[in-house]
MARTOR-784636 format. One line per field, with one value per residue (C-alpha): y, x, z; residue in one letter. Coordinates in Angstrom, 1 decimal, always signed. Last residue first. Layout:
v <- [Y, ...]
u <- [X, ...]
w <- [Z, ...]
residu <- [A, ...]
! end
This chain:
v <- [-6.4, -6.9, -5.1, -5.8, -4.6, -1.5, +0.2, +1.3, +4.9, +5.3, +9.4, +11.7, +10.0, +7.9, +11.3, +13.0, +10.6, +10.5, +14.3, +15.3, +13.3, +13.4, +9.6, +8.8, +11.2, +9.8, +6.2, +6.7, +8.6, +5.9, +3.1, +5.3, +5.7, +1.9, +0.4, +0.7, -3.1, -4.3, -1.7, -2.3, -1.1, -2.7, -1.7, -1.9, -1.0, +1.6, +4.2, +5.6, +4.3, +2.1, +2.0, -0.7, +0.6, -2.0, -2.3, -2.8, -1.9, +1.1, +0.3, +2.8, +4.4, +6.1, +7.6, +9.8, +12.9, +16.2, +17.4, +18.8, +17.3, +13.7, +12.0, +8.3, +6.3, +3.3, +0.0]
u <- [-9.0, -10.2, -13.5, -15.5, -16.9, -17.4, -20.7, -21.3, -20.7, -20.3, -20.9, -20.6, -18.1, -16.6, -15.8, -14.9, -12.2, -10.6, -11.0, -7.0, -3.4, -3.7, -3.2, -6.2, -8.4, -8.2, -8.5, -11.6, -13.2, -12.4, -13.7, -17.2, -17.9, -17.0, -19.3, -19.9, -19.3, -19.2, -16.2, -14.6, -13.9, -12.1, -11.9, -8.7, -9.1, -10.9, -9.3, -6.7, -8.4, -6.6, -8.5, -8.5, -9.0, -10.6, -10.8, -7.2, -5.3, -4.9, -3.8, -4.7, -2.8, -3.5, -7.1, -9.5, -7.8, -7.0, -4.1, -5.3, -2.6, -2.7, -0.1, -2.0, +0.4, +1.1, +0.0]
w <- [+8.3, +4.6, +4.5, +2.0, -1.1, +0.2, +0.0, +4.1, +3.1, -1.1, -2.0, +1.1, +3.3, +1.0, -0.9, +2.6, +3.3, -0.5, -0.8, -1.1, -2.1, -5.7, -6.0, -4.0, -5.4, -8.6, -7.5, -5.9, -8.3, -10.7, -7.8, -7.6, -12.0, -11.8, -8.9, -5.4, -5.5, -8.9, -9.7, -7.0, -3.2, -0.8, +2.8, +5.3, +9.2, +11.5, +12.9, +10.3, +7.2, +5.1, +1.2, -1.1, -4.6, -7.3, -11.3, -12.0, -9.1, -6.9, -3.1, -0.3, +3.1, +6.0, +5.2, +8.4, +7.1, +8.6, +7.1, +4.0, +1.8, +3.3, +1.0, +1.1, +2.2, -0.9, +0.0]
residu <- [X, X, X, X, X, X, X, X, X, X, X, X, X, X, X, X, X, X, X, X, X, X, X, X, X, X, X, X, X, X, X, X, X, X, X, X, X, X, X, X, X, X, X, X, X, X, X, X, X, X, X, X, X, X, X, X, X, X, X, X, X, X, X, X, X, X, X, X, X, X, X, X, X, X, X]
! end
């Protein structure tokens, strides 16, 4: 897993993992989640992954957009 760059310093994510089709996301508090594109689906993973890699919104977008969706939750 890559850290996630934290650019507004006040972010719930530690660390994620891009691949092809899914993002698994570490959050501070409360473990690993994957996401894909069956489970929130395509357009949600893309966002996802984009955010991710700039650094900025990955917290707040599961926050407002996919909540409980996660295709699971690895630990």
């Amino acid at each position: 897993m890559k850290p996630y760059r934290n650019r507004s310093g006040k972010s719930g994510v530690a660390a994620y993992e891009n691949g092809e089709g899914f993002i698994r996301v570490r959050f501070v508090h409360d473990g690993t989640y994957e996401y894909t594109d069956t489970r929130p689906g395509r357009m949600h993973v893309r966002n996802m992954q984009k955010l991710a890699e700039a650094g900025i919104g990955l917290s707040t977008y599961i926050s407002r957009f996919v909540r409980e969706r996660y295709a699971r939750k690895l630990d």
